[in-house]
Structures are given as structure tokens and as C-alpha cells.
N, C-alpha and C positions, 0 to 999 in steps of 0.2 A: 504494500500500500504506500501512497506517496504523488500520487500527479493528482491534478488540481480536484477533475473530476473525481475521485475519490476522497478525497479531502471535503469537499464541497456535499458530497455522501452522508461521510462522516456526521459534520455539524448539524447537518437533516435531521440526523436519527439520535441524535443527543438533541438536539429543540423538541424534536416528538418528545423523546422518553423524557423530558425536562419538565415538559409540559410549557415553555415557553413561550408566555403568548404571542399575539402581532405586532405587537410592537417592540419583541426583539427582550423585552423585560422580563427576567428570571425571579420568581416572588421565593423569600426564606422558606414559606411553609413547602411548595411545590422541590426544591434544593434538599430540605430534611427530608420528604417521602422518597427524590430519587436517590439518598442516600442510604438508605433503610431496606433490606433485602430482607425478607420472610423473619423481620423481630433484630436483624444484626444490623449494625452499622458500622459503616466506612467511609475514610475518609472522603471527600470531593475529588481529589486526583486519581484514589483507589477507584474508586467507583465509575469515574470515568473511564478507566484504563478497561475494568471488566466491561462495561458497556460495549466499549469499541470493540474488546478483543470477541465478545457473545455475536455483535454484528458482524463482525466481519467473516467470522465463521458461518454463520448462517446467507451471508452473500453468499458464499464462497459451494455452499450448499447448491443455494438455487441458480447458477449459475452453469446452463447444462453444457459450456465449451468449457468449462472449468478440466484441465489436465488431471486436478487433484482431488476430484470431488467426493472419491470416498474417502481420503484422509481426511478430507474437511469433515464427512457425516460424523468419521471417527472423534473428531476434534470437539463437537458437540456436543459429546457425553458429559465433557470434562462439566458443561454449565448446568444449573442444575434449575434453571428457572423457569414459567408457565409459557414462556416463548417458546423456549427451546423443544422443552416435553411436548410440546403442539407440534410443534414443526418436524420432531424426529416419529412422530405419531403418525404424520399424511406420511412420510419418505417408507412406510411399512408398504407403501401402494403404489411406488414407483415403479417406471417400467422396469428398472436393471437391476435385476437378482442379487448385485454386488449392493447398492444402496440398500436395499431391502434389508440383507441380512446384515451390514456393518450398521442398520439404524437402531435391530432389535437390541444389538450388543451394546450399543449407544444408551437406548433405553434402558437398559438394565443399569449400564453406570449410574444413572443418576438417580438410583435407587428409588423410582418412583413407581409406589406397588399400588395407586389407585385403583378400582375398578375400570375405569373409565382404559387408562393404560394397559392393565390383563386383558381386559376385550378384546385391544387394538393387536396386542402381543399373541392370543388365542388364535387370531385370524391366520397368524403365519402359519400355522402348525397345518393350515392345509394349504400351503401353498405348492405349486407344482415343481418348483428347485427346492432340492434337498438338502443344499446351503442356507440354505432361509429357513425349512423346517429346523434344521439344526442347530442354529442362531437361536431361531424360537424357542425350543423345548430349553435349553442353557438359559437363556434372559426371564425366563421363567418360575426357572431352577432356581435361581440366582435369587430371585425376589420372590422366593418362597410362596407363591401362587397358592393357595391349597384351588381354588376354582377351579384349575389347570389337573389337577389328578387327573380325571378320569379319561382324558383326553389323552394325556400322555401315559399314563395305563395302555391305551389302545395302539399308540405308537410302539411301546416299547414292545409290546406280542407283535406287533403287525404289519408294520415298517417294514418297506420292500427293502432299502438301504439300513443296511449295517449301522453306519455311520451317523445314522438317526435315532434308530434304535439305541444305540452306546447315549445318543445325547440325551436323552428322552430318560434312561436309568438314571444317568448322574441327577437329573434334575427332580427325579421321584425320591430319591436317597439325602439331596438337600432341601426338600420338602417335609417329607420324613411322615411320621406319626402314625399311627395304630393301623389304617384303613390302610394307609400303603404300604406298610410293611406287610398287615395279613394278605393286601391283594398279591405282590410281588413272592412271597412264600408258594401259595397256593400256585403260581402262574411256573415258579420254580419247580413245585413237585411235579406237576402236570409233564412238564418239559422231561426232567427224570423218566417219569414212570413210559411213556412215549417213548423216549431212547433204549430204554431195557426192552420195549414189545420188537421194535425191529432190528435189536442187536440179537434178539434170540432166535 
């Protein structure tokens, strides 16, 4: 970043999030809210700096001749605000399977286990790349879905790719608890008893 028109960007999307009116006037109370991130606060400078650094990531996102675009989805994660979790929310519906699945993983960063987000997160698990399914069942995992069981229950028996299947375990195993351990037991012996009928 650094020529004019970006610079010019820039100041845009700091008067938006500023709340600065027409007249170019920056009021104390509107300065203290855009200081103030979910109960914390930061300095003017600091604050400024995340701003820029959250927007320019998310240019850098929807910017579809962008070279770097799933580093950027990646870069994403790191923010942790109702922008970002929006924005990495539609990118689960992008055309390129690579966005898709670096936005689930994105999503999971930012620890954000709302409903609203396992919905969005739930959708991958049928997606037709199995790098997305995979992404999915892990960002899942990760944020401890229980909503997610039964669905990745279904994956982990019945998963054409392996490699889904494997994700889909890990993320029932850091979920955890009573229902998925007895489903996962019972799904074990089955598995057993079926290998003993045609090894004899």
C-alpha cells in the first residue's frame, strides 16, 4: 500500500468507521466508540493501525486479480471483529474451492462459535471439494460444534475420501462427550465384528 489512490482509500474507510461527519469534524464521543473494540480499549494510533491493517486485508480479499488472495483470506483470521466474521462467512460461497476452504480455517481462528457461524460452517460439510469438506469438519472441530455431531458422525462412516473421514474423527474427538464417544465405540465394534465375518 502506498500510491495516492490507496491512501485516498484509506482515509474513506477511517471517516466511515470514524463516523466523521460532513464537515470533515471528528466528535470525542464518536473517537472513544472507534477506540473501544468489544469492552477493550486502544490507543488512537493503535487503533488506527488495526483498522487499516482489518481493511486492507479484506480489500485485498475482494479483490478477485489479487495474486495473493488466499493469503489474504488466511490473513483474516488473525481479526477477530463482526466485519471480518461476515465477510469470511459469504467467502464459504465463493466460486474457488481454495477461498472456500482457507475461509473455514479463517473462521475457526477467530474463535467465533455463534450459531449463526456453525450454520455457515455446517454448509461446507456438503460441499463437493473434499478440501472444503475437510477445512469444514477441522473448523468445526476446533470450535467445538456439538450441533455438528451428527453430521460428522455421518462423515466419518461414510466419507468417500479418507482424508475426510480422518478430519471429520479428529473433530468428533475435540468435541468429545458421552453421545460421541458411545456413537464412535459402537461404529468401532461394528467395523470389528464386519472385518472378523470376511477375514473368516
Amino acid at each position: 500500500m502506498g500510491n495516492e489512490e490507496d491512501l485516498d482509500w484509506l482515509k474513506s474507510v477511517l471517516s466511515r468507521e470514524m463516523e466523521v461527519n460532513d464537515e470533515g469534524k471528528l466528535f470525542r464521543f464518536e473517537l472513544m466508540a472507534f477506540c473501544n473494540i468489544e469492552g477493550e480499549y486502544y490507543g488512537m494510533w493503535e487503533r488506527v493501525n488495526i483498522q487499516a491493517s482489518e481493511s486492507w486485508a479484506m480489500k485485498e480479499v475482494f479483490d478477485m486479480n489479487s495474486s495473493v488472495r488466499v493469503d489474504a483470506i488466511e490473513n483474516l483470521g488473525k481479526f477477530r471483529t463482526a466485519a471480518v466474521i461476515d465477510a469470511l462467512r459469504d467467502l464459504l460461497s465463493d466460486e474457488d474451492a481454495n477461498a472456500r476452504a482457507v475461509a473455514a480455517v479463517s473462521l475457526a481462528r477467530t474463535d467465533a462459535n455463534d450459531p449463526v457461524t456453525v450454520k455457515f460452517l455446517m454448509k461446507t460439510l456438503n460441499d463437493k471439494d473434499r478440501l472444503v469438506r475437510e477445512a469444514g469438519c477441522l473448523a468445526l472441530g476446533h470450535l467445538q460444534a456439538r450441533q455438528a455431531v451428527n453430521k460428522l458422525l455421518h462423515m466419518w462412516r461414510n466419507d468417500v475420501i479418507s482424508h475426510v473421514r480422518e478430519a471429520a474423527n479428529v473433530a468428533l474427538n475435540q468435541i468429545g462427550g458421552p453421545e460421541v464417544e458411545k456413537a464412535m465405540r459402537v461404529t468401532k465394534v461394528l467395523a470389528d465384528e464386519i472385518r472378523q465375518l470376511t477375514s473368516s
